[in-house]
C-alpha positions in Angstrom: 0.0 0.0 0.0 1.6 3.5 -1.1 2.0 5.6 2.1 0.2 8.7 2.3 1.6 12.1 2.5 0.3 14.7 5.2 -0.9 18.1 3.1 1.2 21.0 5.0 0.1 21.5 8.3 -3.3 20.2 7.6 -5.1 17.0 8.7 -5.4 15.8 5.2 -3.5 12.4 3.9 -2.8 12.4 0.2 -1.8 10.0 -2.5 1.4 11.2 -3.9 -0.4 12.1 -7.5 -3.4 14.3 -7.2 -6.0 13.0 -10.6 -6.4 15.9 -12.3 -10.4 16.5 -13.3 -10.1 19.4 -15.8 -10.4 16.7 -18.9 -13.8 15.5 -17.2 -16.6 17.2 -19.1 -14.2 18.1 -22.0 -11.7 15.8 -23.7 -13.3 12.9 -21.5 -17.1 11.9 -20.9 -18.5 10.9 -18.1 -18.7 7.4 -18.6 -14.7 7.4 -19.5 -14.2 10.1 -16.2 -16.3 7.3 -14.0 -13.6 4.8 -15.0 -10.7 7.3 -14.8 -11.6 7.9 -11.2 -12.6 4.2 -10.4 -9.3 2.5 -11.6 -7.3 5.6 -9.8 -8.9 5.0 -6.5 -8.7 1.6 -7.0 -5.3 1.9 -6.7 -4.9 3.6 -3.9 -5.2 7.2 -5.0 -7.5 9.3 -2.4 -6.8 13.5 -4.2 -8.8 14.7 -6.9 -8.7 18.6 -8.1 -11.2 20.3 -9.6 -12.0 23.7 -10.4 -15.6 25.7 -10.7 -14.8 27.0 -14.4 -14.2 23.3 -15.7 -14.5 23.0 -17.9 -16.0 26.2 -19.2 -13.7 27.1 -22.5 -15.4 24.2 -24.4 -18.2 25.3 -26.9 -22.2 24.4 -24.8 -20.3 24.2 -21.9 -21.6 26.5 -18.6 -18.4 25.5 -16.4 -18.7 23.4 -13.5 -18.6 20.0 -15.8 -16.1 18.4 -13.7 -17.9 19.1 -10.2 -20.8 17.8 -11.4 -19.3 14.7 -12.8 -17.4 13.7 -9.2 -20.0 14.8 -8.0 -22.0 11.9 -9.5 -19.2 9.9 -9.2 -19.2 10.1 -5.3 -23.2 9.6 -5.4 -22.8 6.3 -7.2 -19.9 5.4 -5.1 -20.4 6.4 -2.0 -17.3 6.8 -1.3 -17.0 10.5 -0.1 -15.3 9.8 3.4 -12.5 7.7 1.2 -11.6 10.8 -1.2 -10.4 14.8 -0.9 -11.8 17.1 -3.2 -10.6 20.2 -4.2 -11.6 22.6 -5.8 -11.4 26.6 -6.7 -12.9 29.5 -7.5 -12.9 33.0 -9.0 -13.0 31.6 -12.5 -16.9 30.4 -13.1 -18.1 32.7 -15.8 -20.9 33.4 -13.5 -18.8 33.8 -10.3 -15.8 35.8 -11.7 -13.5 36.7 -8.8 -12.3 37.0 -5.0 -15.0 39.5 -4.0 -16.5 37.5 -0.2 -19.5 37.9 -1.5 -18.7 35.9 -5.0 -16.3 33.3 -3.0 -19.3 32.5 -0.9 -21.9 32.4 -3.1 -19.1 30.4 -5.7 -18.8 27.7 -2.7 -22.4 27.0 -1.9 -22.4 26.5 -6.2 -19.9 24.3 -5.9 -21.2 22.0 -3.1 -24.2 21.4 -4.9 -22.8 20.5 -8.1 -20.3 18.0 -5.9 -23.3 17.0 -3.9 -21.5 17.1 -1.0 -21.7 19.7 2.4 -17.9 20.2 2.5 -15.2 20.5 0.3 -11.5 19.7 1.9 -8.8 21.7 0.2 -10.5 24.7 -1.3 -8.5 27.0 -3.7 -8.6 30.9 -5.1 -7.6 29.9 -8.4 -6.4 33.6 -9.4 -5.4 35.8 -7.3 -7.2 39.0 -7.6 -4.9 42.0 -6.4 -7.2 44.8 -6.3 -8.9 42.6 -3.5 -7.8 43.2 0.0 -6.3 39.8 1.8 -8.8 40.8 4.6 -11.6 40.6 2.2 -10.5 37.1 0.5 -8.9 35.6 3.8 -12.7 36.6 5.8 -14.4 35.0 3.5 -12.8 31.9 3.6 -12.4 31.9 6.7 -16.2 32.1 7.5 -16.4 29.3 5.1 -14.3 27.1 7.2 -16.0 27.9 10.4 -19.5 27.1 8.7 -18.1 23.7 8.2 -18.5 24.2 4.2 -14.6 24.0 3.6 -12.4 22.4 5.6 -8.6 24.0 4.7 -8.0 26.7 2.3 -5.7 27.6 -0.4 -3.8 29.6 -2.9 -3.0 29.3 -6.7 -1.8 31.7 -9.3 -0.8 34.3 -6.6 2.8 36.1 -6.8 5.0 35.3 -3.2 4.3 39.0 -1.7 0.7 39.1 -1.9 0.5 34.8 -0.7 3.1 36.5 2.4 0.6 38.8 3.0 -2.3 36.6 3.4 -0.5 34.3 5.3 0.8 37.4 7.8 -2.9 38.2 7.6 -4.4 35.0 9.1 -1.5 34.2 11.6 -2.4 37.6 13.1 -5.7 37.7 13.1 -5.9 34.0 14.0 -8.2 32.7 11.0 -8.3 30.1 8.8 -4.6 29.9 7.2 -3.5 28.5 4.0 -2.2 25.2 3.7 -1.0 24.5 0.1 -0.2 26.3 -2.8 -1.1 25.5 -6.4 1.8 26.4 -8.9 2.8 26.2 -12.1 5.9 23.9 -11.7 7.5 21.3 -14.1 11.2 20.1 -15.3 10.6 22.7 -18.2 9.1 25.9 -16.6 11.3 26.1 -13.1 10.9 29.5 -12.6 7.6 29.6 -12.1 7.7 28.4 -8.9 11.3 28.4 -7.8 12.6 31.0 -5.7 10.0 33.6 -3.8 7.3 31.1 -3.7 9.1 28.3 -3.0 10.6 29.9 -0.5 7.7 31.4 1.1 5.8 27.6 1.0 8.9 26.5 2.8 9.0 29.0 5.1 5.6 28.7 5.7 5.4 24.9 5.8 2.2 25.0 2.9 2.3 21.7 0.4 2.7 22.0 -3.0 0.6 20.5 -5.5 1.9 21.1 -8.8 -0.5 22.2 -11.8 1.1 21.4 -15.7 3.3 18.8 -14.2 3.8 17.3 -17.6 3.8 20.7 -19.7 0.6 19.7 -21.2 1.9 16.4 -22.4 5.2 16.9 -23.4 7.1 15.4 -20.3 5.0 12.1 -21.5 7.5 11.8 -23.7 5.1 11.8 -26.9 5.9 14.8 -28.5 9.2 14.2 -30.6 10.7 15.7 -34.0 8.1 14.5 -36.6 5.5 13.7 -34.5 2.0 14.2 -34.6 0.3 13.6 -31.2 -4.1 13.8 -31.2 -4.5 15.8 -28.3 -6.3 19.5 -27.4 -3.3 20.9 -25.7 -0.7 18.8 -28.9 0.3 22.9 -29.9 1.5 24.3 -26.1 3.4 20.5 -25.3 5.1 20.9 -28.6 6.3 24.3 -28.6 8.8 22.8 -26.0 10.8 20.8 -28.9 11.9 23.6 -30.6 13.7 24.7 -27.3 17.0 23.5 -26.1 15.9 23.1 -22.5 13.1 20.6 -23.9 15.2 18.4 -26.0 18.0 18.3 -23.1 15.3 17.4 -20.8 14.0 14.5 -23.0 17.3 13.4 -23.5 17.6 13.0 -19.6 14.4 11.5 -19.2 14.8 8.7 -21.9 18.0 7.8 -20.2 16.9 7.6 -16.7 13.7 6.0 -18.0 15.6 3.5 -19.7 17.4 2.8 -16.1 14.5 1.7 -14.3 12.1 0.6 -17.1 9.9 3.1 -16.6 7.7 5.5 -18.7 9.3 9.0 -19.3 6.1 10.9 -17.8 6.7 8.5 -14.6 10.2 9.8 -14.3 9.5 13.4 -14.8 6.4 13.1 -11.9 8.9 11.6 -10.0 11.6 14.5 -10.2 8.8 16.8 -9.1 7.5 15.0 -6.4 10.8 14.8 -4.9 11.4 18.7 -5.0 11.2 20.4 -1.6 7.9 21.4 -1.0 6.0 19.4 -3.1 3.5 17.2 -1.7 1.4 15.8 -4.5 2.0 16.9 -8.4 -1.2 17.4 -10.5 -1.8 15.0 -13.9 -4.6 14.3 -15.6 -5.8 10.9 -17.4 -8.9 11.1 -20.2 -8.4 7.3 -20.4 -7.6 4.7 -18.2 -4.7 3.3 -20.0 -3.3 6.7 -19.4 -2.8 6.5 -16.0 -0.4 3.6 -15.0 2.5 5.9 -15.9 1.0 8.3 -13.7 0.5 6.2 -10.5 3.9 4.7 -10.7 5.0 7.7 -9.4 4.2 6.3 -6.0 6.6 3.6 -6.3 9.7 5.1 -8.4 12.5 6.1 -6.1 15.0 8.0 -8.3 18.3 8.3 -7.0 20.5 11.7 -6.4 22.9 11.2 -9.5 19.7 11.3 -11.4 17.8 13.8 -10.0 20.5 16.1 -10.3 20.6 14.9 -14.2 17.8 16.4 -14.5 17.6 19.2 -12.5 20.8 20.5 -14.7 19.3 19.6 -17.8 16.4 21.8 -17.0 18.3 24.5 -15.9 
């Protein structure tokens, strides 16, 4: 049995690859999401991250697909006391931003589309800066104390204003953030590294990843005449004509080849290893997908390798 990993200072356990549910409601339907999320928690994985505006970009889409498709899921399960949800808002296009009144009204939304009474790991999925902290942090924070979220969050938030929120809550003693959601991967570092990493560490908040395969292309599909079916094939491929990507797929082939193991398995595995980082973020729109995915659980990479990579991303 994978061991769990505690979320920052929460109470929370998590699997060591959060399932991605942006695809559910877009690239896969809910029959294909069902098994997605069945053969997942079947093996052992407990995390899954939503968002309100999923998947709201797609043509006859409203946003809030992939709530209401866990949502079902969980009904027909009935498995809600096995699984942490997260979730975020500020995106819907009906609840746009961090105003208290729109986070609130956003949550109840959600919780009703999840057909649940509490969500565990909520997330502001942009940060808004014309919004006071005190305005965003108070709202949470009477979430949390109506029982309708149990931790809270930050994504897409620069290190100075997630500082300030943090400062915020330990001084006014409310509910405090306990993970952060960045951008992060072996081929966009900088994203994350430095102020926010530091500030997480500091601060002792998990972080769970987002693009932890650069939309695709640390699966090791996207090479020099290629042409890969996917909706996100034109952002992974940009990376090939880079020479940070094709130093990075170097690396990865030959560390992959080491322990006979899939390239996206190895780059999950770098992340996961990275200070910080509690859980990174992948998505599966099939169930053959995911096997590479979940072997990050299990694939121990050594510290000749990891630095291999870390200096061929650099």
């Amino acid at each position: 049995m994978t061991s769990l990993r505690k979320l920052g200072s929460s109470d929370l356990e998590v699997f060591p690859l959060a399932l991605g549910g942006n695809v559910f409601g877009w690239t896969a339907d809910q029959e294909q999401s069902f098994a997605v999320l069945d053969a997942y928690t079947a093996a052992g994985g407990n995390f899954v991250d939503s968002a309100d505006s999923y998947s709201a970009w797609v043509e006859g889409n409203q946003g809030g697909e992939s709530e209401t498709i866990i949502g079902k899921w969980i009904e027909a399960r009935g498995n809600r006391s096995d699984v942490v949800i997260a979730t975020k808002v500020s995106q819907h296009p009906d609840y746009q931003g961090l105003s208290a009144a729109n986070i609130k009204a956003a949550a109840d939304a959600s919780l009703r589309r999840l057909g649940t009474d509490h969500i565990d790991l909520y997330y502001t999925h942009f940060d808004q800066p014309e919004v006071p902290v005190e305005e965003i942090i108070g709202a949470l924070d009477e979430l949390v104390r109506a029982g309708k979220v149990r931790h809270i969050a930050a994504s897409n938030i620069s290190a100075e204003r997630l500082q300030e929120s943090l400062d915020f809550s330990d001084r006014e003693g409310l509910a405090r953030y306990v993970a952060l959601q960045p951008h992060y991967n072996l081929v966009s570092r900088d994203t994350y590294e430095g102020g926010l990493e530091n500030v997480a560490e500091r601060s002792g908040l998990a972080a769970v990843p987002y693009y932890a395969l650069a939309s695709g292309f640390l699966t090791g599909k996207y090479r020099p005449g290629t042409t890969v079916d996917s909706a996100r094939a034109q952002g992974a491929a940009r990376h090939l004509e880079t020479e940070r990507g094709q130093k990075v797929l170097m690396a990865l082939d030959e560390v992959a080849r080491a322990h006979d193991a899939e390239v996206a398995t190895v780059a999950l595995a770098w992340l996961a290893a990275q200070p910080t980082v509690t859980a990174p973020i992948a998505s599966a729109r099939t169930v053959e997908q995911l096997p590479a995915l979940l072997e990050v659980a299990e694939l121990r990479l050594t510290e000749e390798e990891l630095g291999k990579l870390t200096r061929a991303s650099a």
